[in-house]
C-alpha positions as CSV (number, residue, x, y, z in Angstrom):
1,X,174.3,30.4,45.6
2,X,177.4,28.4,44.6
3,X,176.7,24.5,44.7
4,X,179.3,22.4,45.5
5,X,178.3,19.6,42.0
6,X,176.3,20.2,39.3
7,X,173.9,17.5,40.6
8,X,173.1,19.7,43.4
9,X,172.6,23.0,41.3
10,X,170.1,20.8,39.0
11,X,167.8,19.2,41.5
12,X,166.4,22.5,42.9
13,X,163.3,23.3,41.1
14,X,162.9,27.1,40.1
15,X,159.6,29.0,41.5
16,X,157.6,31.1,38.7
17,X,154.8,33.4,39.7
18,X,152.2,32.8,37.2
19,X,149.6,34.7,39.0
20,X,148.6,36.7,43.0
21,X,147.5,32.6,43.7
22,X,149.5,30.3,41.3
23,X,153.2,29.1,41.4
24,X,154.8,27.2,38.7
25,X,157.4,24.5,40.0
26,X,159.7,24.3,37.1
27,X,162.4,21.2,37.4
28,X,165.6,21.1,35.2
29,X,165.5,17.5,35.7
30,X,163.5,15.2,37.2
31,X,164.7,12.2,39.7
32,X,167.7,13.9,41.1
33,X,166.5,14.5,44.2
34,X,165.4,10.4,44.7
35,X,168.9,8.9,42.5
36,X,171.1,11.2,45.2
37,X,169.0,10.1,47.9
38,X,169.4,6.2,46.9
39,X,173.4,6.8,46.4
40,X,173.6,8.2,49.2
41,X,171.9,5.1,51.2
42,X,174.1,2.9,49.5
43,X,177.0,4.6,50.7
44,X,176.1,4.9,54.5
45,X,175.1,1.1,54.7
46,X,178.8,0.6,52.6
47,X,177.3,-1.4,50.6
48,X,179.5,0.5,47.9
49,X,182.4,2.4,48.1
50,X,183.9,5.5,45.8
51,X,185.3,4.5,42.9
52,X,182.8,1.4,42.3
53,X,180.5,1.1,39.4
54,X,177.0,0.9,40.0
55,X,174.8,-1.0,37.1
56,X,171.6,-0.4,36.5
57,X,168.5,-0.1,33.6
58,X,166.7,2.6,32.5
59,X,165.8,4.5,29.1
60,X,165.7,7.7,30.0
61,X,165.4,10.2,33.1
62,X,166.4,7.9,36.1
63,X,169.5,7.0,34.3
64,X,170.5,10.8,33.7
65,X,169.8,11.2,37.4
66,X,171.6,7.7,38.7
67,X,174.8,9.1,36.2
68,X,174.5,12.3,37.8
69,X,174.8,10.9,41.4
70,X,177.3,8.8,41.0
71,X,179.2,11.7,39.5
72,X,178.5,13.7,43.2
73,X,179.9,10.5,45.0
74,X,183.2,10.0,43.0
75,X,181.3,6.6,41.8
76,X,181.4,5.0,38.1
77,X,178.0,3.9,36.3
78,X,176.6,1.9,33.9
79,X,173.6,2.4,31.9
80,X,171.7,-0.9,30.3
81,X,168.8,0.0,27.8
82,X,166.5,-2.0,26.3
83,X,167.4,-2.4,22.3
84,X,163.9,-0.6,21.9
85,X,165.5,2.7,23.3
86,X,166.6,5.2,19.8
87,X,170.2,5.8,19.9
């Protein structure tokens, strides 16, 4: 299958047959599926528009998944992290 952004390639989880009865559900990244979905929302209410920066904090997974979106929507983001979070 060829996906039209990375964002979309990533957010499918890959099915492993472990056993006759158990299936491992193996994500490349978590929170894809939920940060595309939110983008998305904002768009179709037009409370943003392409080429808009969207702000938000995080420290780790969510952001990777919000910068990802906004990517797939031709949007700019921003990233705040706590001064706890390593560099």
């Amino acid at each position: 299958m060829i996906h039209p952004h990375i964002a979309d390639a990533l957010k499918a989880p890959d099915l492993v047959r472990l056993t006759d009865t158990v299936v491992l559900i193996r994500f490349e990244s978590m929170k894809i599926y939920s940060a595309l979905a939110a983008v998305r929302h904002l768009l179709d209410r037009g409370t943003v528009r392409p080429g808009q920066t969207l702000i938000d904090s995080s420290s780790g997974i969510y952001a990777y998944a919000l910068a990802l979106a906004c990517h797939r929507y031709g949007l700019r983001c921003h990233i705040v992290a706590s001064t706890t979070v390593d560099a």
